[in-house]
N, C-alpha and C positions, 0 to 999 in steps of 0.2 A: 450378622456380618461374618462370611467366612474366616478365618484365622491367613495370618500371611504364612505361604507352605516356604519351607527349606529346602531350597534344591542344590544338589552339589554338582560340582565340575570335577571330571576325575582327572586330578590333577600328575600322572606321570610324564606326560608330552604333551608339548603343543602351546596352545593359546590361551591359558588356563586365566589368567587376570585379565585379559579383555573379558570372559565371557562372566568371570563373578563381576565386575564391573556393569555388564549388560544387564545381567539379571537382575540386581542391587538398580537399578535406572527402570527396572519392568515391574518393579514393587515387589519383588522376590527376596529373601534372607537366601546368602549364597554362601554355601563354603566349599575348603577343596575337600576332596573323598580322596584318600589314597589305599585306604584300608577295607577290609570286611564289616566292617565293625562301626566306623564313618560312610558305609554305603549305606546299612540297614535303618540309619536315620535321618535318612534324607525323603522328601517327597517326590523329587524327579532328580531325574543327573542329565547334563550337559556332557559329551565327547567331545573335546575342542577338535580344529584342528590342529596337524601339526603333520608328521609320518604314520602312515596306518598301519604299515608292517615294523615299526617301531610300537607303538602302542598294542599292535595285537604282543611282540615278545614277551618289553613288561607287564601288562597284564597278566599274561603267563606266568611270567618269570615270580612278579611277586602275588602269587597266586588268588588273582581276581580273577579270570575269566571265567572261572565254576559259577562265581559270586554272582559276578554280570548278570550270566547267560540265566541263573537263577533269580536275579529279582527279574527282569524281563519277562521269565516268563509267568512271572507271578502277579504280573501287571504294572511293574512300577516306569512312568512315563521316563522317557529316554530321549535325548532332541540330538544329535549329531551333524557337527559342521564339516564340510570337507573330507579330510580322513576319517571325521564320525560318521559320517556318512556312509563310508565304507566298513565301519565298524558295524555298521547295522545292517549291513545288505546279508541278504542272505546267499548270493552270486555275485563271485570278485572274477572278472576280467582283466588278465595283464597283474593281479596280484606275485610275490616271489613266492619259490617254493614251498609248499606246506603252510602259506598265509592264513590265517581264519577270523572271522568275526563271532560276532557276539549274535548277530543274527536277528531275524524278527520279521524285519521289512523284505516283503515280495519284491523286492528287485532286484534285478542284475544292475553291476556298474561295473564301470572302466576306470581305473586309475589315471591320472596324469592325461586323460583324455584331450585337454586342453592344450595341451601344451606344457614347456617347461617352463623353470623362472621367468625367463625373461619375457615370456606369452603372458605374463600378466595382464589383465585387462578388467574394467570395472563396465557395466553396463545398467540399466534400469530395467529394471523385472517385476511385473503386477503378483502380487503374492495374493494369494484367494484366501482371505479368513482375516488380513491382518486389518488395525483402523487403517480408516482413510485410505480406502482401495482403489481411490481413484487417483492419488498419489501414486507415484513409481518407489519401489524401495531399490537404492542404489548397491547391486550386486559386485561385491571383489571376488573376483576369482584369481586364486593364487596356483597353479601345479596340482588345476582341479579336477575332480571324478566327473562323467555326465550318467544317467541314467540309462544305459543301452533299452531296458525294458521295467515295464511296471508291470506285476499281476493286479489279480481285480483285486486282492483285499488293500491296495496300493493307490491311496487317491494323488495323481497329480498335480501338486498346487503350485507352480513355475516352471512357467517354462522360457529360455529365451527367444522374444519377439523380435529381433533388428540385427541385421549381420549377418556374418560369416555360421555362425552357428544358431540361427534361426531355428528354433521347432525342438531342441534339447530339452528334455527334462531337467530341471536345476532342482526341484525342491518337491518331498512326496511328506505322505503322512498317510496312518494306519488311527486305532481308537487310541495307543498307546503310544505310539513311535511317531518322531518326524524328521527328517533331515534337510539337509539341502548341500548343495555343490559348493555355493559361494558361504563368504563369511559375513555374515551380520554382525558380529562381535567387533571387528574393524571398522564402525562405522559408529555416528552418534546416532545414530535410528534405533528406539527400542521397538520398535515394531513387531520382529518377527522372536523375540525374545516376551512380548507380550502373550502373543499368542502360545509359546509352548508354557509359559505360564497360567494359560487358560486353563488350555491342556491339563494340568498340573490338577489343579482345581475342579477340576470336572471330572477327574478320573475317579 
């Protein structure tokens, strides 16, 4: 029997207790990362959302993004909600001047693509890998990114089917990285929080 992994939430901005909450519900031990030091013992990290050109600063600011960009590319899994989303894109659209991520994921996105606040909107979205895929997992989009482009090392696994934004990329994933537009952390669904624990586990 596998051991249960530790995966952190980095906790400077954003939605940092829904998502150890989610995790802790996907049979995951969660804690927050704020440091170098609390990254290097973690088995996977969460980027909640929140602002992603807030999170890219501190990050910066309290010198994690080296940290990041270096367990990433050292393999360690990474799930990104929303602004983490953008945190992992490799191509920001409509980002502020001199924005950066953390990188990884072949994709372009577009910030605030959705709309603003008040564009809020929740939809059902088939997420490809999670249980019970024949259920809909219920997507919040809050002041969200969509996926202008995926490259091939970038498998598409959501997209929205019904609406005004039909055909959208919401949700991608690599061997190591996964993201998505909407917030699964917002929701009592561990669903999509199960699967980067998969993830986790299999890396």
């Amino acid at each position: 029997m596998q051991p249960v992994p530790t995966i952190g939430v980095l906790a400077i901005q954003g939605g940092v207790r829904e998502h150890l909450r989610a995790l802790e519900l996907a049979g995951a031990n969660s804690i927050s990362v704020k440091t170098r030091e609390q990254l290097s013992g973690v088995d996977g990290l969460v980027i909640p959302g929140g602002e992603s050109s807030t999170i890219d600063k501190l990050a910066r600011t309290f010198g994690l993004m080296k940290p990041l960009r270096e367990a990433r590319a050292n393999g360690l899994p990474m799930f990104g909600s929303c602004a983490g989303m953008i945190m992992l894109a490799d191509q920001i659209v409509g980002g502020i001047e001199g924005q950066e991520s953390i990188g990884g994921l072949d994709i372009s996105v577009e910030r605030n693509a959705f709309g603003s606040q008040t564009e809020s909107f929740e939809t059902g979205i088939v997420v490809k890998g999670i249980h019970e895929p024949d259920r809909e997992f219920e997507g919040v989009f809050i002041r969200a990114p969509w996926v202008i482009e995926a490259g091939e090392s970038a498998e598409v696994i959501a997209r929205i089917s019904v609406g005004p934004h039909e055909g959208r990329i919401v949700g991608v994933r690599n061997d190591t990285l996964m993201a998505t537009s909407f917030h699964p952390e917002l929701t009592a669904d561990p669903r999509v929080h199960e699967l980067f624990v998969e993830m986790v586990m299999n890396s």
